[in-house]
C-alpha positions in Angstrom: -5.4 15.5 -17.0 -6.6 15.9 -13.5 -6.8 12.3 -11.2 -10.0 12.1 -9.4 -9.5 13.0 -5.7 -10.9 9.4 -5.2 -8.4 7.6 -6.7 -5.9 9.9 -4.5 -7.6 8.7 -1.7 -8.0 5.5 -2.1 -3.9 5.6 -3.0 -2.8 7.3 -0.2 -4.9 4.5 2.1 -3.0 1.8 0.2 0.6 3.2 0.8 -0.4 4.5 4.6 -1.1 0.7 4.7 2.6 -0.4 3.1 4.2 2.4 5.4 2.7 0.6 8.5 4.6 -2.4 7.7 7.1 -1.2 6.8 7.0 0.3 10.4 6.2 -2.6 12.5 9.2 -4.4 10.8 11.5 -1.8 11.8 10.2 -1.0 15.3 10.4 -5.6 15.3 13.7 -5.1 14.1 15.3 -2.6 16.7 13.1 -4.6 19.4 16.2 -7.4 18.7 13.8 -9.7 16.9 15.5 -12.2 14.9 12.9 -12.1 12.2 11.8 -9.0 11.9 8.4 -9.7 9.2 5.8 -11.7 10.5 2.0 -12.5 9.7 1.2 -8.8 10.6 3.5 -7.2 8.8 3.3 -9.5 5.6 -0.5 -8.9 5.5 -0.4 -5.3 6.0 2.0 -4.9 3.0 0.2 -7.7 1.1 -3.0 -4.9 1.8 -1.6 -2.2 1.3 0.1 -3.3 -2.5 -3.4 -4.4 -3.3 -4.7 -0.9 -2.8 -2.4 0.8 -3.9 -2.2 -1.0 -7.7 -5.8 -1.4 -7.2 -6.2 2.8 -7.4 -3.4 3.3 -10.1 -5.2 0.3 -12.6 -8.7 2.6 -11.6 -6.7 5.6 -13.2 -5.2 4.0 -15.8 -9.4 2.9 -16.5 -10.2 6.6 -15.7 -7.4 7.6 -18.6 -9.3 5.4 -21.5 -5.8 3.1 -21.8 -8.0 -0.5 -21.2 -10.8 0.9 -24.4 
């Protein structure tokens, strides 16, 4: 069964989101910062986790499992 290139999309947004925090903690954490996750980084992941389960639950809708 094929995914719908919109749900690929819309995943791909959501882990580009998780990769950015994942990012800014690291580049926080080779700065010297003590504490390397702030608001920013917490909120990007929290983002990017939402969109991200948000498009594989719309696949898992697309696939007939919730009927």
């Amino acid at each position: 069964m094929m995914v719908p290139v919109q749900v690929v999309v819309v995943f791909v947004i959501g882990a580009a989101f998780l990769m950015a925090a994942i990012g800014y903690a690291f580049y926080r954490k080779l700065e010297g910062s003590a504490e390397p996750t702030n608001r920013l980084s917490n909120a990007l992941a929290t983002v990017g986790g939402v969109i991200a389960g948000g498009a594989m639950l719309w696949e898992l809708a697309h696939q007939g499992i919730f009927t």
